[in-house]
N, CA, C and O atoms as a Tinker XYZ file with bonds, in Angstrom:
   348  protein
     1  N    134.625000  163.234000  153.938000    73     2
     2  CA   134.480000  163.141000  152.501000    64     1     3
     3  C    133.079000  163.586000  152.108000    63     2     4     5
     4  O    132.070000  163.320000  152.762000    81     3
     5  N    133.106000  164.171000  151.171000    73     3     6
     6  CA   131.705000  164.821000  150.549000    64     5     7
     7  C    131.008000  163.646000  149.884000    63     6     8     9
     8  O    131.327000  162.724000  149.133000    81     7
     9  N    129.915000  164.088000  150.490000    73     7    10
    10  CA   128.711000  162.417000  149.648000    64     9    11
    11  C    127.376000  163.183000  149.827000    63    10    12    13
    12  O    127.082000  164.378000  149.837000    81    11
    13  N    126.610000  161.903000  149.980000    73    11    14
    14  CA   124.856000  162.360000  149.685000    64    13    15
    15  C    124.449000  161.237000  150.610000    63    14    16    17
    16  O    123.686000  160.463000  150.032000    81    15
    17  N    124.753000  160.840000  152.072000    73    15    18
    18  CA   124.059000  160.011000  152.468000    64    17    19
    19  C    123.971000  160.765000  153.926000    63    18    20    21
    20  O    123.893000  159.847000  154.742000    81    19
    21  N    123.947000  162.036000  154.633000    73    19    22
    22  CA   124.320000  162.064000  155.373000    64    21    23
    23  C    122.650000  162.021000  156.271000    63    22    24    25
    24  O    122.552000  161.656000  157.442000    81    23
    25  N    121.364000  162.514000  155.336000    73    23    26
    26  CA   120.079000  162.676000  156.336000    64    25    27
    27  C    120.258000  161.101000  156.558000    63    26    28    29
    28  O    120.602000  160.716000  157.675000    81    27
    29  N    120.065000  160.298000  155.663000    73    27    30
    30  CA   119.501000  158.882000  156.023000    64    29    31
    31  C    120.646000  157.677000  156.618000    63    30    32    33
    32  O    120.519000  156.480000  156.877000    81    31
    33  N    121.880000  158.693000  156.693000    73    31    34
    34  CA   123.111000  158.252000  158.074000    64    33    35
    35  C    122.046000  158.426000  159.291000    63    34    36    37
    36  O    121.444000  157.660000  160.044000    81    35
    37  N    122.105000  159.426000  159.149000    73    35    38
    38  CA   121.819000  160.250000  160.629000    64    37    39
    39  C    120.513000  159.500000  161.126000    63    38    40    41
    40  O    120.429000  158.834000  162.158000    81    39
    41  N    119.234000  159.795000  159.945000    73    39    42
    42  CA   118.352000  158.804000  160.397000    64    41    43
    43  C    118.379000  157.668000  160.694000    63    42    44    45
    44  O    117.674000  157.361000  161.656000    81    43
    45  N    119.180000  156.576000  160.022000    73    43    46
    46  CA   119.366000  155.602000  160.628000    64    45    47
    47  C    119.498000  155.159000  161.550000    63    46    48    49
    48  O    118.785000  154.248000  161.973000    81    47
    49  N    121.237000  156.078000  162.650000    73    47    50
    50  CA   121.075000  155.691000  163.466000    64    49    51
    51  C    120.524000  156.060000  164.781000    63    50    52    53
    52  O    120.849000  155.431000  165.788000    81    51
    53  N    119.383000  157.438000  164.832000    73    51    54
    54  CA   118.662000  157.760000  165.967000    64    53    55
    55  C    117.297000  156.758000  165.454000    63    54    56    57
    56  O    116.650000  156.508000  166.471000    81    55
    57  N    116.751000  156.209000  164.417000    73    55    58
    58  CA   115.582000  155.406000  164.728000    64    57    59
    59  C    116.534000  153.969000  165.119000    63    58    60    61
    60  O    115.912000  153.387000  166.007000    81    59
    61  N    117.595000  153.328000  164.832000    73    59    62
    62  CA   118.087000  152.602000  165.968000    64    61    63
    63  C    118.200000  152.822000  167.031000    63    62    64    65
    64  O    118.362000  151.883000  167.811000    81    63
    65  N    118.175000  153.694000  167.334000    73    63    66
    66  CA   118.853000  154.133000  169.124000    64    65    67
    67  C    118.507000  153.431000  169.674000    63    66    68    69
    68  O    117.372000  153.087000  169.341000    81    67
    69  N    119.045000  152.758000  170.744000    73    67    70
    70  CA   118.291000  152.353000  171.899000    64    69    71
    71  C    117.159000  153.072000  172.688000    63    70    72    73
    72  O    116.126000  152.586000  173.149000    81    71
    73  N    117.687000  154.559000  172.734000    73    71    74
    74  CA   116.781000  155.412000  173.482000    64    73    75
    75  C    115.984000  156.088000  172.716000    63    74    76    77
    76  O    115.700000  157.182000  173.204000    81    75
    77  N    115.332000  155.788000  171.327000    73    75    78
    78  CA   114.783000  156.414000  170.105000    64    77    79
    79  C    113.363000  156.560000  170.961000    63    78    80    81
    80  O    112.833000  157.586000  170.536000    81    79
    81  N    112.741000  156.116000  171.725000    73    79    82
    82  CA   111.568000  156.183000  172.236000    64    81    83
    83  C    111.346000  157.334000  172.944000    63    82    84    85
    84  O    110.312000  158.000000  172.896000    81    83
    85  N    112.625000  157.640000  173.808000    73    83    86
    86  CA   113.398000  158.998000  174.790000    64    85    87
    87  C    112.849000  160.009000  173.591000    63    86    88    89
    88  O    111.728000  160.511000  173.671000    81    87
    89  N    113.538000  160.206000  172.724000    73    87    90
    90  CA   114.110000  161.615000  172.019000    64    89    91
    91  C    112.857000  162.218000  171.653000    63    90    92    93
    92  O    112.088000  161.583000  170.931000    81    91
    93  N    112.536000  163.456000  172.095000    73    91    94
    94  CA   111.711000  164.347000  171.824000    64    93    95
    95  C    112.408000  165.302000  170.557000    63    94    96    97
    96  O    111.507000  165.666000  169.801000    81    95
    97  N    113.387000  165.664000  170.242000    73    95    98
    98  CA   114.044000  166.531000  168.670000    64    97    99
    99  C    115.470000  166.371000  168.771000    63    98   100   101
   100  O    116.256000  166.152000  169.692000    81    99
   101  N    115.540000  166.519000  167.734000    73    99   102
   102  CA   117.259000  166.134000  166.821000    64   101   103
   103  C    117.300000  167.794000  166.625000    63   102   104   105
   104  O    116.584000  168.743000  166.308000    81   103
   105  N    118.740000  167.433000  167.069000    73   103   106
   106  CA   119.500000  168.853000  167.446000    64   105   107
   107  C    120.562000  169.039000  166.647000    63   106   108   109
   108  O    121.574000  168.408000  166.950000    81   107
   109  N    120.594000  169.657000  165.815000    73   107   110
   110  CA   122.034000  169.943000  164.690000    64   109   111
   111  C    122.836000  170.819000  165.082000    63   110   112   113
   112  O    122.405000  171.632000  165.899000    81   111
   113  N    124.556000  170.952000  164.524000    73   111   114
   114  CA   125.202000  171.732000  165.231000    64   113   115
   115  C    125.413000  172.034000  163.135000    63   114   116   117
   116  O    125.780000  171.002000  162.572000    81   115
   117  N    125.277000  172.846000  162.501000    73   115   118
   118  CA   125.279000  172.911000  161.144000    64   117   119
   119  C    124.775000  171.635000  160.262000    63   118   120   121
   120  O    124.889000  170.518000  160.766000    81   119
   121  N    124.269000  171.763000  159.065000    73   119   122
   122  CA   123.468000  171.218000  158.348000    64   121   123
   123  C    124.533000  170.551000  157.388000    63   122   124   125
   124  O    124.034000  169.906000  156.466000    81   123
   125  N    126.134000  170.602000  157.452000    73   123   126
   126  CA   126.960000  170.174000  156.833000    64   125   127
   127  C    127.781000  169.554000  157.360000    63   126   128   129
   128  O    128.435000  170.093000  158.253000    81   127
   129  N    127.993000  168.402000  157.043000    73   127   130
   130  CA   129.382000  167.357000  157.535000    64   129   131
   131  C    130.505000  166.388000  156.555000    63   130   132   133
   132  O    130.152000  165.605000  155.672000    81   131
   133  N    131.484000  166.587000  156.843000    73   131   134
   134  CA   132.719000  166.189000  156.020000    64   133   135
   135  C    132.824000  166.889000  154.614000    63   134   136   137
   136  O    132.845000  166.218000  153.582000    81   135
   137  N    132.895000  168.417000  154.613000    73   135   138
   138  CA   133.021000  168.814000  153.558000    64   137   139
   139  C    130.979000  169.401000  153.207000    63   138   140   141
   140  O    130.469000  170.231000  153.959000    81   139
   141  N    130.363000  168.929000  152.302000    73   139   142
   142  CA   129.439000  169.230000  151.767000    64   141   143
   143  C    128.294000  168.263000  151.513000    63   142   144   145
   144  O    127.467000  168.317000  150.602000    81   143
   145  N    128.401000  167.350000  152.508000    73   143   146
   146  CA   127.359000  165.933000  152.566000    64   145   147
   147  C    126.279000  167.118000  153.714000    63   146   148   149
   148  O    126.383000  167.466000  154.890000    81   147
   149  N    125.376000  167.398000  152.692000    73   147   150
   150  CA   124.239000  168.156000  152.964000    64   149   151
   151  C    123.218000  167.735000  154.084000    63   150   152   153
   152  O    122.918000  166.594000  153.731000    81   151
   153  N    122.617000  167.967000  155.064000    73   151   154
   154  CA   121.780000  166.909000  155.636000    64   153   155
   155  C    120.075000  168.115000  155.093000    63   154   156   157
   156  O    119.673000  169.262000  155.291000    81   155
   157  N    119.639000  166.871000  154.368000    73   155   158
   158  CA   118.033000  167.796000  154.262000    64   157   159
   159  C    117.067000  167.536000  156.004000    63   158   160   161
   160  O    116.852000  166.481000  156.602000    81   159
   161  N    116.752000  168.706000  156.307000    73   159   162
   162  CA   116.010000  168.711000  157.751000    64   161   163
   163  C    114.720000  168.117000  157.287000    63   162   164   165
   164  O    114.164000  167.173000  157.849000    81   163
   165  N    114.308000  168.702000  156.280000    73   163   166
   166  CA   112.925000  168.133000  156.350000    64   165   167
   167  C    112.394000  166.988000  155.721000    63   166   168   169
   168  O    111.203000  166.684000  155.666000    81   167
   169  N    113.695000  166.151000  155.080000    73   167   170
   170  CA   113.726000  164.537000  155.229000    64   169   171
   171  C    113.722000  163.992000  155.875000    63   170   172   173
   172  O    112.846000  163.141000  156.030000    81   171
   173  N    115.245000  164.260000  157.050000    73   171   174
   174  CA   115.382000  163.885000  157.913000    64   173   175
   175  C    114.136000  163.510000  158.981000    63   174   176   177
   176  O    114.047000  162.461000  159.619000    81   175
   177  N    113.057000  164.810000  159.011000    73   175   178
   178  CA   112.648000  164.979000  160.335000    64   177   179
   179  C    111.310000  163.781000  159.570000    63   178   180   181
   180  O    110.689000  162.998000  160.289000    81   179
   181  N    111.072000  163.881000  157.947000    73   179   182
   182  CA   109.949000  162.320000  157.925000    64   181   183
   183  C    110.696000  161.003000  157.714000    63   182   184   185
   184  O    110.020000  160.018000  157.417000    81   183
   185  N    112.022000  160.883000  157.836000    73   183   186
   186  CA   112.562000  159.554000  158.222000    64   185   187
   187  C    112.520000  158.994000  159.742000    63   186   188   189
   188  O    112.161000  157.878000  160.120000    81   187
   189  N    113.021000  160.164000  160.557000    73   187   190
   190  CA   113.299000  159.748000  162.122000    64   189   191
   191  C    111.922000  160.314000  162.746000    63   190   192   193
   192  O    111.936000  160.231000  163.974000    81   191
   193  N    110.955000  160.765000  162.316000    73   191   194
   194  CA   109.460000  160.788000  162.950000    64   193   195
   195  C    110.116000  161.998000  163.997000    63   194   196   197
   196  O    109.747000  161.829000  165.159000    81   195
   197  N    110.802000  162.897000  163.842000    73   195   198
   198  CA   110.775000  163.905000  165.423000    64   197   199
   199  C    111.184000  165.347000  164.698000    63   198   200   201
   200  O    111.366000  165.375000  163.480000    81   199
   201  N    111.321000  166.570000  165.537000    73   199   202
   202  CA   111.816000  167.777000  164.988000    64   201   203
   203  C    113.038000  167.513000  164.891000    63   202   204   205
   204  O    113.628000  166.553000  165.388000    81   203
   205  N    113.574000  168.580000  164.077000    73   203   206
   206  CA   114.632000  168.502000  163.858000    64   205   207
   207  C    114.972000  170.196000  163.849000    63   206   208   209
   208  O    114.453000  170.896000  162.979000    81   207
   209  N    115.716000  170.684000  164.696000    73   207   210
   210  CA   116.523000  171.803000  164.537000    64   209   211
   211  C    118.091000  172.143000  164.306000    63   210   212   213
   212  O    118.972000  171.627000  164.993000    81   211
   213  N    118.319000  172.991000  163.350000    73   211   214
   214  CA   119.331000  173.076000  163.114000    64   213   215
   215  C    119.911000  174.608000  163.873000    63   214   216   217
   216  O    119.291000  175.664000  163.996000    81   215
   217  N    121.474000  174.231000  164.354000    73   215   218
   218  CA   122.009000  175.646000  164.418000    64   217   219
   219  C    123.302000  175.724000  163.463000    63   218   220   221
   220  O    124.085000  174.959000  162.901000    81   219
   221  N    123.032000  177.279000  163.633000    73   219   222
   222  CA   124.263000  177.947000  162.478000    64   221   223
   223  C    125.039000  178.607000  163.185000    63   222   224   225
   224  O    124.559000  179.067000  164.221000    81   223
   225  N    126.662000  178.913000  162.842000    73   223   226
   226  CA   126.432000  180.002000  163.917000    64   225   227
   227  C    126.869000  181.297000  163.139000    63   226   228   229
   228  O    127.525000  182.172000  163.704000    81   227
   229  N    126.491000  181.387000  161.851000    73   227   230
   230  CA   126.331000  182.809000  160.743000    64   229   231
   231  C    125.751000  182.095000  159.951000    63   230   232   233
   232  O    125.938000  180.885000  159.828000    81   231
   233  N    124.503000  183.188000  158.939000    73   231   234
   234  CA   123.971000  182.386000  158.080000    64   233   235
   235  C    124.497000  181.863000  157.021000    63   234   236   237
   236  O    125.718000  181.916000  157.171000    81   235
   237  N    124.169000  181.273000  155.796000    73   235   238
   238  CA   124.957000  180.489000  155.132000    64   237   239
   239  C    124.968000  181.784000  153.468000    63   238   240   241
   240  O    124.154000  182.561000  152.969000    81   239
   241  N    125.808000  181.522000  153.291000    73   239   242
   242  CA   126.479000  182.603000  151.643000    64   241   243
   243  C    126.316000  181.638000  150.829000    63   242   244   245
   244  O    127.258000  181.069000  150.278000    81   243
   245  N    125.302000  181.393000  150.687000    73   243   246
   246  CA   124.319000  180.226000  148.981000    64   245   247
   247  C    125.355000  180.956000  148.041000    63   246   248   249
   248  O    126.325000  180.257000  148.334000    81   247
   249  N    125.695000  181.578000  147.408000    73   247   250
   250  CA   126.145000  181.887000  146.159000    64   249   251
   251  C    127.762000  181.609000  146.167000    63   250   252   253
   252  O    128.458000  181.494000  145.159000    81   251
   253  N    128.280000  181.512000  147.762000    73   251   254
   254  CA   129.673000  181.238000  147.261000    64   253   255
   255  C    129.679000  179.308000  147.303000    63   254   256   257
   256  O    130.194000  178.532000  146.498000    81   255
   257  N    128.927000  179.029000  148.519000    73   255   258
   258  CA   128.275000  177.711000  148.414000    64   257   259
   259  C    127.835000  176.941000  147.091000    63   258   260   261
   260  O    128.156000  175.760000  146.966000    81   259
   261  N    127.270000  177.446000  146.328000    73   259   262
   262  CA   126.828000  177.093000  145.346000    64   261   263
   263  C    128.060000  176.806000  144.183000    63   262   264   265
   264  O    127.876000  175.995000  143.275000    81   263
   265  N    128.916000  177.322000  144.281000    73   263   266
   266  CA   129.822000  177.882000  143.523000    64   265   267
   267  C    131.067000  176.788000  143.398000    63   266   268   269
   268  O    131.702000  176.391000  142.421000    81   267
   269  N    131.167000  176.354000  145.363000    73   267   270
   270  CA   132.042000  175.212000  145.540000    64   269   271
   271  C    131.408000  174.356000  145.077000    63   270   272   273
   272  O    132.028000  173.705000  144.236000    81   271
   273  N    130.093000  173.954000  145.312000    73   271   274
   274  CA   129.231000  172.700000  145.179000    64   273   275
   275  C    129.639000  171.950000  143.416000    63   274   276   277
   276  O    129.968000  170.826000  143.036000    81   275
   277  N    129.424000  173.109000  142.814000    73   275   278
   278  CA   129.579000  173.208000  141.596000    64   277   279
   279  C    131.047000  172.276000  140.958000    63   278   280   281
   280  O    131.210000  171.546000  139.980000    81   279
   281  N    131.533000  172.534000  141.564000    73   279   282
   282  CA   133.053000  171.471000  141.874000    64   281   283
   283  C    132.955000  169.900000  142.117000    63   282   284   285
   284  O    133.999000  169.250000  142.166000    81   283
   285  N    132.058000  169.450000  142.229000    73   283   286
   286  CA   131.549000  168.077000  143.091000    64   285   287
   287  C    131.407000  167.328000  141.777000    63   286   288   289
   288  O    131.180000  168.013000  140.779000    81   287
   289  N    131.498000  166.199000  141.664000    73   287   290
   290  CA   130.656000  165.020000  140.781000    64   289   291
   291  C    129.173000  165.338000  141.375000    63   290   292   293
   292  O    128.786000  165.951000  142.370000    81   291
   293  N    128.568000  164.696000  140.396000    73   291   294
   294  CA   126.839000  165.021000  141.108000    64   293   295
   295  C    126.318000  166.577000  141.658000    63   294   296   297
   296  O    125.183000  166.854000  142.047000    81   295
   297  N    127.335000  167.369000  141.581000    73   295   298
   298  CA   126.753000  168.666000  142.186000    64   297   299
   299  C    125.251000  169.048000  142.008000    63   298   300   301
   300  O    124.906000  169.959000  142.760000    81   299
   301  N    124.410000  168.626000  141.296000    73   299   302
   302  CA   123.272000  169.085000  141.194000    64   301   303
   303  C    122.325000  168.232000  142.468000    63   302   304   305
   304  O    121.363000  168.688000  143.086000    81   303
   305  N    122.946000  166.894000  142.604000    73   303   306
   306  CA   122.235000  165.971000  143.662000    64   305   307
   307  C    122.573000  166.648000  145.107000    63   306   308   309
   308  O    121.744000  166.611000  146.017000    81   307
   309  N    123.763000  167.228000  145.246000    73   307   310
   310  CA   124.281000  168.301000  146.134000    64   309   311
   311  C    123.571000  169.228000  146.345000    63   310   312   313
   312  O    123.193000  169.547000  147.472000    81   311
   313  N    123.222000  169.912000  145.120000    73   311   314
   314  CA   122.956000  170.878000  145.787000    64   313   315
   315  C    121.390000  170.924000  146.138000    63   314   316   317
   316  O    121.036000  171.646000  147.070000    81   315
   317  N    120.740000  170.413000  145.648000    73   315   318
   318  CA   119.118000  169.781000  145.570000    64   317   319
   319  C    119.051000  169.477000  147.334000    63   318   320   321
   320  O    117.949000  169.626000  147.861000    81   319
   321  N    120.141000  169.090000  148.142000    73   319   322
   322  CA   120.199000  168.864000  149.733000    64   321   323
   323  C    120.179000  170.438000  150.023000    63   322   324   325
   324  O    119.502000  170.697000  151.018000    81   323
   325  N    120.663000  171.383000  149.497000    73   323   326
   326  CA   120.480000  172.753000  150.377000    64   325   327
   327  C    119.085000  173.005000  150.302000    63   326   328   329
   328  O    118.936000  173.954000  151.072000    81   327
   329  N    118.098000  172.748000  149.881000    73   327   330
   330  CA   116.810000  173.559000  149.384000    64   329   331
   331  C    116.060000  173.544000  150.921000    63   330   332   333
   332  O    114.874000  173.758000  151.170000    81   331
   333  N    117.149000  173.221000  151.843000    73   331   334
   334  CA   116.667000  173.257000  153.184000    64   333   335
   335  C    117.000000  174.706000  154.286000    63   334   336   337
   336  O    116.877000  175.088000  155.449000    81   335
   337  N    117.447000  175.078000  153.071000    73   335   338
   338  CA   118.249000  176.293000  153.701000    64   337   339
   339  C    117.610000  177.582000  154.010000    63   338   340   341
   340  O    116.535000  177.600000  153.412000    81   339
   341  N    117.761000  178.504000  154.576000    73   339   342
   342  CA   116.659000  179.499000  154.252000    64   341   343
   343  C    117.816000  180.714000  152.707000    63   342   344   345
   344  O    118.995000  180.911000  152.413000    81   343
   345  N    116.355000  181.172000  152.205000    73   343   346
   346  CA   116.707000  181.567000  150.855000    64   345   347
   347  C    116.449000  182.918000  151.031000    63   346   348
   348  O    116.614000  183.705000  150.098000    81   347
């Protein structure tokens, strides 16, 4: 389901980790999960204190993106999570 909680999901639960002391960088497999719950990297990476890299595996089409987003309740809080994107 599309939402707006997904950096400070994510952060949450690697600064719980048990092994949060271990982790040298947070490794993304795309910057999007369940639809369009955006993850901002460079929140993320000052919530959980570590790097954060993301992979893609084609770059991202902002304008058709933008377009779905636009469809959302809140789309502007949506889309304010891509500004992580490269432009």
């Amino acid at each position: 389901m599309d939402g707006l909680d997904a950096t400070e999901k994510i952060a949450e639960m690697v600064v719980k980790s048990p092994h949060y002391d271990q982790l040298r960088v947070l490794m993304l497999n795309e910057i999007t999960f369940a639809g369009f719950n955006i993850v901002d990297i460079k929140r993320l990476f000052e919530l959980a204190a570590r790097p954060v890299l993301a992979i893609t595996k084609k770059k991202a089409h902002l304008e058709e993106m933008e377009k779905a987003v636009k469809n959302l309740p809140e789309w502007e809080k949506e889309w304010k999570q891509s500004e992580t994107l490269e432009k």
